[in-house]
C-alpha positions as CSV (number, residue, x, y, z in Angstrom):
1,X,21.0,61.6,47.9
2,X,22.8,64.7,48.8
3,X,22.2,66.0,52.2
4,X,21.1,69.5,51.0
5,X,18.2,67.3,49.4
6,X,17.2,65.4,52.1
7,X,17.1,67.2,55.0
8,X,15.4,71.0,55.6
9,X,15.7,73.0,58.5
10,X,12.2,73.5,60.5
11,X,12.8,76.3,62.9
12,X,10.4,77.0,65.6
13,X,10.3,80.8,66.3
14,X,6.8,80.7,67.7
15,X,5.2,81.9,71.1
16,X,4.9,85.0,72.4
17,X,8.3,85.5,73.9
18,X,6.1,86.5,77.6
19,X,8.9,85.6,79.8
20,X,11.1,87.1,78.0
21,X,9.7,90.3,77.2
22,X,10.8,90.7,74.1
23,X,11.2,88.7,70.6
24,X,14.1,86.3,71.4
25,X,14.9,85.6,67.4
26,X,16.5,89.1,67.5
27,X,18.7,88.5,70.5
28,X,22.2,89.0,70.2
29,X,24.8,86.7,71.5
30,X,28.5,86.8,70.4
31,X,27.6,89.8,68.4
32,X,24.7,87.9,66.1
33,X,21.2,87.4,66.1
34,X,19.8,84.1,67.6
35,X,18.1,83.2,64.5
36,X,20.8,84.3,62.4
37,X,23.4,82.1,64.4
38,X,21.6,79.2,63.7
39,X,21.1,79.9,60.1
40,X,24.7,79.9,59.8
41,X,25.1,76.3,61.4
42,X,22.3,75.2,59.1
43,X,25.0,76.1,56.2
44,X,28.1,74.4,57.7
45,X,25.8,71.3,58.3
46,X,25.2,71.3,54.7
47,X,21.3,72.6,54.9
48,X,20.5,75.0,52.0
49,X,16.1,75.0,52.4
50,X,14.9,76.7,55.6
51,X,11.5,76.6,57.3
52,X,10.8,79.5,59.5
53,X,7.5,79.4,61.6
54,X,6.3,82.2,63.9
55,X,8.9,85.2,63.0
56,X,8.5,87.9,60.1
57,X,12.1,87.1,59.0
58,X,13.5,89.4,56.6
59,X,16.6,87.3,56.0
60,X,17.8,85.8,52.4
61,X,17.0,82.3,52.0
62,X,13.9,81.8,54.1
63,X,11.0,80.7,53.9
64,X,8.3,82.1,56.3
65,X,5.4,79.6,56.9
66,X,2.0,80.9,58.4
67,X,0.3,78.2,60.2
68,X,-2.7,76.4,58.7
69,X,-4.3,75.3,61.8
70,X,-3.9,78.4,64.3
71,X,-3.3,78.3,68.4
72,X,-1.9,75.1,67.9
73,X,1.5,75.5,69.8
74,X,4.8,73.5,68.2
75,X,3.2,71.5,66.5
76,X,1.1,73.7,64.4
77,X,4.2,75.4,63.4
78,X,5.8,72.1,62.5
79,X,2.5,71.0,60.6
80,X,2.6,74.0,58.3
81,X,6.3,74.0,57.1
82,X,6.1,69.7,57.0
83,X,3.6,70.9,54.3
84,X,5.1,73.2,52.3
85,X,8.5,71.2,52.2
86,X,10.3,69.0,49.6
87,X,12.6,67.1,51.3
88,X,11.9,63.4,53.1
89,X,13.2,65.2,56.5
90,X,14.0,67.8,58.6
91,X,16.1,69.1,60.9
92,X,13.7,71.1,64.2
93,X,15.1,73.4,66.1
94,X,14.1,76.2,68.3
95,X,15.0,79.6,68.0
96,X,16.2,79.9,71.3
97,X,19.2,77.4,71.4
98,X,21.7,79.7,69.6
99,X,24.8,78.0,71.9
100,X,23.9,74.5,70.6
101,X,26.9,73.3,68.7
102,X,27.1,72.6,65.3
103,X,29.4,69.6,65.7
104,X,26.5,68.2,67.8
105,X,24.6,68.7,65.4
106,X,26.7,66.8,62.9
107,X,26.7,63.8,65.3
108,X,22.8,63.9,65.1
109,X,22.7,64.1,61.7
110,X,25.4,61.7,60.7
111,X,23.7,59.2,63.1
112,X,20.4,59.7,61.2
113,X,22.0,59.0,57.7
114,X,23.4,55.7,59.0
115,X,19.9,54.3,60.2
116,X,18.2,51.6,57.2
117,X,15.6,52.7,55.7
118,X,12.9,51.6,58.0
119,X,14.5,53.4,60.9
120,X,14.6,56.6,59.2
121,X,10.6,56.8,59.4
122,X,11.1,57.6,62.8
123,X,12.0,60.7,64.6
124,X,15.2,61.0,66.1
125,X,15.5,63.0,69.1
126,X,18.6,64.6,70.9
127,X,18.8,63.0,74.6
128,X,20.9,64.1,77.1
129,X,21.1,63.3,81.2
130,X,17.8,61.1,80.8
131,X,16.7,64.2,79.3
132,X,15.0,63.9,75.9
133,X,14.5,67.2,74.1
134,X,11.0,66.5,71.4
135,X,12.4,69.8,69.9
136,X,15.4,69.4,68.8
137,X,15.9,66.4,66.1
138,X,15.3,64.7,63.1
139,X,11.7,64.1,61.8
140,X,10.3,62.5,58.5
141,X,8.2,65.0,56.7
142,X,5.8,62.8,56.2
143,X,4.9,62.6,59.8
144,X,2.8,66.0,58.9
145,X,-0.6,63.7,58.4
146,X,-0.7,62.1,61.9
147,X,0.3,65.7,63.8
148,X,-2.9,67.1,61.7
149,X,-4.9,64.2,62.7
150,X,-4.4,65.0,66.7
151,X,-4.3,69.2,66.0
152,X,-7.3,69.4,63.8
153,X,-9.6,70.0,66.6
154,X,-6.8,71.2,69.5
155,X,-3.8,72.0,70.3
156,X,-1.6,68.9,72.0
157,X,1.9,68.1,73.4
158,X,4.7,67.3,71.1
159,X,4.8,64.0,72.7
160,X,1.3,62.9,71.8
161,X,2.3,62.7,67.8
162,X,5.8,61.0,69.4
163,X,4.0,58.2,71.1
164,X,1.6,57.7,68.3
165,X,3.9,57.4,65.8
166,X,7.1,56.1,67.4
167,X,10.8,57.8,67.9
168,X,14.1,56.8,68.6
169,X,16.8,58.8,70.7
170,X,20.0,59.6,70.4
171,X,22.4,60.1,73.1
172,X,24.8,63.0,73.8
173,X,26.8,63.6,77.0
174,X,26.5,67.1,75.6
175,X,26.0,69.4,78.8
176,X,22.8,70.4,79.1
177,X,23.8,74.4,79.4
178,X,24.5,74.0,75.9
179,X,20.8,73.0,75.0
180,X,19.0,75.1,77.3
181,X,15.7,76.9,76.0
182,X,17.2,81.0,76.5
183,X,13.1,82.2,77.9
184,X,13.8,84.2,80.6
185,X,15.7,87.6,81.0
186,X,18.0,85.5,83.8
187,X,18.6,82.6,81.4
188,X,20.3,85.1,78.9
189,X,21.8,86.9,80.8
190,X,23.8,84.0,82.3
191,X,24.3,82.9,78.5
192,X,25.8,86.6,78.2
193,X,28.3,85.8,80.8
194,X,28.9,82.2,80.6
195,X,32.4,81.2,80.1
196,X,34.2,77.9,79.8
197,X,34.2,76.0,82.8
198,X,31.2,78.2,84.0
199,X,27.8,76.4,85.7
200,X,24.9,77.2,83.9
201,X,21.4,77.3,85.8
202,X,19.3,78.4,83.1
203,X,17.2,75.1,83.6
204,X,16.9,76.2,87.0
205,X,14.9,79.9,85.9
């Protein structure tokens, strides 16, 4: 199966952007928006269907997914485009990692193709510094029935579905700069001027 057919992007534009102060899709950094940035690495990763929950996107090649079960955090958004998806899997991300790199990416995704079968039912999340991140991996679609099962009445943590239904991790020694949530005015603004060899405290914010 060709990749474009097995994996869709899910990304997570949600929340209310409070610390912020303002809609952090439309950020810029290096001269792009942070939505449209990862768009792009969607394409060079060989990912042609997109999922976009909680953003009015007005981009070509998008699908905008309203949640069916409403106040329901991450996972409500991840519900919704599970269910209006074609493909066995998907890539989540959140709109707020536009500095992740695309060759990481790769690793993860390469890594997931080369599981057997029965491993691929699982969810495969990036893990960094003893750090797993619930929001940025590989998840089988079909996932969606157990997430409604614990949503239905409430919202819940990502990690309630996760232990109900199992993952695996994979490991990066990725620095963790590079997968930093950008929520806070400080946290971009020290993305703004980050430069190679640069520490990066956004975790710290």
């Amino acid at each position: 199966m060709k990749r474009q057919d097995m994996y869709s992007l899910l990304l997570l534009a949600g929340g209310r952007s409070s610390r912020m102060g303002k809609d952090k899709a439309e950020l810029l950094f290096e001269g792009k928006t942070f939505i449209s940035i990862l768009l792009e690495k969607a394409k060079t990763l060989g990912i042609k269907k997109i999922y976009l929950s909680g953003h009015r996107s007005t981009l070509d090649g998008i699908k905008v997914i309203s949640d069916i079960y409403q106040d329901r955090g991450p996972l409500g958004g991840i519900h919704a485009c599970m269910c209006a998806m074609s493909t066995p899997y998907c890539l989540v991300l959140p709109v707020d990692v536009p500095q992740i790199p695309s060759e990481e990416l790769e690793k993860l995704i390469h890594y997931h193709e080369c599981l057997t079968e029965y491993k691929k039912n699982l969810p495969i999340l990036l893990e960094h510094n003893e750090r797993v991140e619930p929001l940025i991996g590989i998840y089988p679609t079909e996932i969606k029935g157990i997430i409604e099962e614990v949503i239905k009445n409430d919202s819940a943590p990502v990690f309630r579905v996760l232990k109900k239904w199992g993952y695996n991790c994979f490991h990066t020694e990725i620095s963790g700069w590079k997968v930093e949530n950008i929520n806070t005015p400080e946290a971009y603004q020290e993305l703004l001027t980050h430069q190679e060899g640069d520490t990066f405290h956004a975790g710290k914010n």
